[in-house]
N, C-alpha and C positions, 0 to 999 in steps of 0.2 A: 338474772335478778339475784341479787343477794338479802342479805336480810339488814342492811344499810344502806338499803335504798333512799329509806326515807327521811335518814339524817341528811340528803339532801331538799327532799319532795316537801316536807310538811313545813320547814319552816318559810320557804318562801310561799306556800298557800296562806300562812296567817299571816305572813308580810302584806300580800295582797289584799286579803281579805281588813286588816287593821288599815291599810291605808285608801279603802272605799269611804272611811269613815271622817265625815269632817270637822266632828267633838275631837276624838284622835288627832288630825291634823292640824286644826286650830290651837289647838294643845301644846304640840310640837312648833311651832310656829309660831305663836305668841297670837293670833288672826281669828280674829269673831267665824267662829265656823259659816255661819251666812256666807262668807265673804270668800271662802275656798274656792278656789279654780281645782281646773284639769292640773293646770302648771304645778301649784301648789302639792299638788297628790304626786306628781311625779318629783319635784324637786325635794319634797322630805324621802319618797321614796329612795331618792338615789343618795342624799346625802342627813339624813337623819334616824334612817334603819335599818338594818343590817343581819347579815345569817350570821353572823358572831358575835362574840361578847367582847369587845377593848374600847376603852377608851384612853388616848396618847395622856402621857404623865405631861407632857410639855401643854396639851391643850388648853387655853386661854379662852375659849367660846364663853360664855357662858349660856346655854343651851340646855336641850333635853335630846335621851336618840331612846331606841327602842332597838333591842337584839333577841332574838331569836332562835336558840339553838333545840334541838332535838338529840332525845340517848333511846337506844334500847336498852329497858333498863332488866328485861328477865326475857328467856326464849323459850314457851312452853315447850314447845315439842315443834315437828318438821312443820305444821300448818300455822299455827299461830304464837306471839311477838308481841310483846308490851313495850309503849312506846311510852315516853314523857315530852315533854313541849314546855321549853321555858321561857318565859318573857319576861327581862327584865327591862325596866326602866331605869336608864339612868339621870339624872335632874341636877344640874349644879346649884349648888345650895344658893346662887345666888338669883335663880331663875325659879325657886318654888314657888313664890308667891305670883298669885293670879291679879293682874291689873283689873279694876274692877269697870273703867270704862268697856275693855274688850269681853269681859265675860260678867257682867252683872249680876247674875243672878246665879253665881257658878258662888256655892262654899268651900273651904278646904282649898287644898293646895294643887300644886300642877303635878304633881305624882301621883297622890294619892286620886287625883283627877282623873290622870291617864291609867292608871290601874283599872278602876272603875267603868270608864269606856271599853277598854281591850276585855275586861273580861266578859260588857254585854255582846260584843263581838264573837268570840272565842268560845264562851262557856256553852253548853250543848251544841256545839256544830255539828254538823254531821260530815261534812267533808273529808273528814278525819278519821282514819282506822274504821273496824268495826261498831256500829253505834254510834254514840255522841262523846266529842269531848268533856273531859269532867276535868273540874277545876278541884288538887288537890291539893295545894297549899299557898300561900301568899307569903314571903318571909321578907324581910325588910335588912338593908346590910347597908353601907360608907363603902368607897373607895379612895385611897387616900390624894386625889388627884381634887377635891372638892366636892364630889360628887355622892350622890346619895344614892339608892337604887332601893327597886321593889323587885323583887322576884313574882311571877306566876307561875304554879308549874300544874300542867293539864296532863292527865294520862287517858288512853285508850288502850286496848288490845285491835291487832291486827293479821290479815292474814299475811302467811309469808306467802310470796308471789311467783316464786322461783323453784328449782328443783332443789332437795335439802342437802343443805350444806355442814350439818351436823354430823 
């Protein structure tokens, strides 16, 4: 074990754990969450979120995806390891707006939508490191591709799991 284990491990648990939700993927989808299938959880899964962060400069979707990456961001000592978890959203500016036949009673946009969702998902989990995840910032950024994005970024501390590699 090393102490980058989990810049593999963690982001595909909040993949998982984000796409149990079908506000989330109704979201992603453009699809009255009632109306989410099995299909629909695995087909955003497989093509709407992601353990990285890019979205193609040539891309023409106009869409929403969700990416997910993990840093170790400080190594206290041989036992324990501070981890961050970021999810951003990305939303092309011409998918923000929410149809209001599909989501009626939904205010606000599709980002700021799914931000919302992910983080009741997300924020104190315990799945994650030592403790609960904690939600440390929300920062808001463009890509110059059309796209919009939200950042989430959670931290925990964790044990290292391995013999020290320090």
């Amino acid at each position: 074990m090393t102490y980058a284990d989990e810049l593999v491990e963690y982001p595909l648990k909040a993949l998982l754990k984000i796409a149990e939700n079908k506000d989330c993927i109704g979201l992603l989808l453009n699809k009255a969450p009632d109306s989410i299938t099995d299909e629909d959880m695995d087909f955003a899964c497989d093509n709407k979120m992601f353990d990285y962060s890019f979205v193609n400069s040539t891309t023409q979707e106009v869409s929403a995806y969700i990416f997910i990456e993990a840093d170790v961001f400080r190594v206290e000592n041989r036992q324990i390891k501070n981890l961050a978890l970021y999810v951003t959203i990305a939303c092309h500016k011409d998918f923000m707006r929410l149809d209001p036949e599909i989501f009626p009673s939904t205010i606000g946009n599709r980002r700021e939508n799914l931000a919302r969702h992910i983080d009741s998902v997300l924020n104190f989990s315990d799945i994650f490191g030592i403790g609960e995840l904690s939600l440390y910032s929300i920062k808001t950024g463009n890509l110059n591709t059309g796209f919009t994005v939200k950042e989430l970024e959670y931290r925990t501390p964790d044990f290292h799991k391995g013999g020290g590699l320090l």
